[in-house]
N, C-alpha and C positions, 0 to 999 in steps of 0.2 A: 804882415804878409800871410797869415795864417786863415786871415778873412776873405782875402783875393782866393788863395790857394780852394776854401770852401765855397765860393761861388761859381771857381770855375771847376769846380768836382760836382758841383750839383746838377750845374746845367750840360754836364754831359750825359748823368744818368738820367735828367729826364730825358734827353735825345736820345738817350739808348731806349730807353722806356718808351716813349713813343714813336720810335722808326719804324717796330715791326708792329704797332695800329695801323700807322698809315701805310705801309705796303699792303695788308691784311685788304682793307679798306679800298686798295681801287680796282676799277673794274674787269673783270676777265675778258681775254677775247670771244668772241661769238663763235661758238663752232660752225661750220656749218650741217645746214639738216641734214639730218638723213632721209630724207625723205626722197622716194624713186621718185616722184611722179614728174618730175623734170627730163627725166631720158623716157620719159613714156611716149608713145608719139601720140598728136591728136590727129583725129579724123572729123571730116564732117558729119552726121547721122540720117543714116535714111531708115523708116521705119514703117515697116508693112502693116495692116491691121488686118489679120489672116483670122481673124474674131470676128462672129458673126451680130454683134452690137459696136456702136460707137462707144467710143475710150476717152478716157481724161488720160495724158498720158504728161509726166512733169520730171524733168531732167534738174538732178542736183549737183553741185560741184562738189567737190574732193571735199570741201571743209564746209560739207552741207548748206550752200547759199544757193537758194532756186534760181536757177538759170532760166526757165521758162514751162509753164505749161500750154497744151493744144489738145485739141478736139480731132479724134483722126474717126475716119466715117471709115465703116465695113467696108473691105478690098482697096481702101486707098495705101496708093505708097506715097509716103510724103516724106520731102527732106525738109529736116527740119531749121528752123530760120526763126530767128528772133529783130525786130528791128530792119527788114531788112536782107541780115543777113544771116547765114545758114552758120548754124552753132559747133562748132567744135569741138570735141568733147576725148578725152584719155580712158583707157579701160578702167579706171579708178572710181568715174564718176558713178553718181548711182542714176538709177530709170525707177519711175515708179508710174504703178496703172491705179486710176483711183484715186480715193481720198483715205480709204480706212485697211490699206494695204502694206505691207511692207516696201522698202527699196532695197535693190538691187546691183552690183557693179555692173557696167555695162559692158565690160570683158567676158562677165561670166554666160548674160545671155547672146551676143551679138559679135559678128566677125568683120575684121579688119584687114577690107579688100581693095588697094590700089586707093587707100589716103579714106577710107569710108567705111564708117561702123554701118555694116546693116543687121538689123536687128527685128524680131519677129513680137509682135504681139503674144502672140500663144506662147513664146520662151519666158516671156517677161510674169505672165500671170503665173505658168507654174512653177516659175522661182521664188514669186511672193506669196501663192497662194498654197505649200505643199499640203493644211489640212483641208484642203477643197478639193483632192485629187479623190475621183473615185475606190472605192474599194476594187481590189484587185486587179490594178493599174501598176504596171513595172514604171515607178516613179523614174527610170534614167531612159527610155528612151518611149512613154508614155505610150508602150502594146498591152495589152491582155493577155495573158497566162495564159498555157495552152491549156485548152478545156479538160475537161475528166472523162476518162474512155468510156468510163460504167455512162449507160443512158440513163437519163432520167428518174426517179423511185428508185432505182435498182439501188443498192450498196455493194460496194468492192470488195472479194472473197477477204481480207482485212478484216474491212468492217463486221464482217456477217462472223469472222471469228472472236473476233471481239467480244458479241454480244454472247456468246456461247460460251464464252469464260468467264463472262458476271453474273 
């Protein structure tokens, strides 16, 4: 009896021993993502070229798979259409002008009016391009500084003391 009794002491501690592998071992449920871009709404895109050259202009999706690029010629508004048919796109996606430019969301340059991203050429290059912005250019709403009251040669009573303490 003593051999029964060690066989069946044995094969319980393996089952003890391996119950919490195999619980360990199967698979978790899937959370779901977190990811917004599901309650984002899309729109379709219409896009100005308010830029005084013709644009490469090429729309990426959320998990950067090119959606399409087009050719848009100075003053045309074109919606844009792939296949067909006109692209639908979430403020997530990115827009980009060019080949050797950055990309951009298309929330950040373009507004969503009655189911339609329109979006400006000229928002999109100075969101890609900010080291291209001229000097003394107010980067957020792209005015010039108000000028300096001294004309021309002149130096500002300032400057002129300035120089008169070095």
């Amino acid at each position: 009896m003593n051999s029964k009794w060690m066989r069946v002491w044995g094969m319980l501690v393996v089952v003890l021993c391996i119950a919490p592998l195999v619980a360990i071992a199967q698979p978790l449920p899937r959370e779901p993502r977190s990811n917004s871009s599901a309650d984002q709404p899309r729109g379709a895109m219409q896009v100005v070229n308010d830029w005084q050259d013709e644009v490469s202009l090429s729309v990426w999706s959320e998990n950067r798979e090119r959606i399409g690029e087009w050719l848009i010629r100075p003053g045309e508004n074109v919606a844009l259409q792939e296949r067909g048919e006109r692209i639908r796109v979430r403020s997530n996606y990115k827009i980009k002008i060019g080949e050797d430019a950055g990309w951009v969301d298309v929330g950040e340059v373009g507004q969503l009016q009655n189911g339609v991203w329109h979006v400006n050429v000229r928002n999109v290059w100075a969101a890609t391009h900010p080291q291209d912005r001229p000097e003394g250019r107010d980067a957020r709403r792209g005015e010039a500084p108000p000028k300096e009251t001294a004309p021309r040669g002149e130096e500002s009573p300032l400057d002129q003391l300035l120089k008169k303490i070095k």
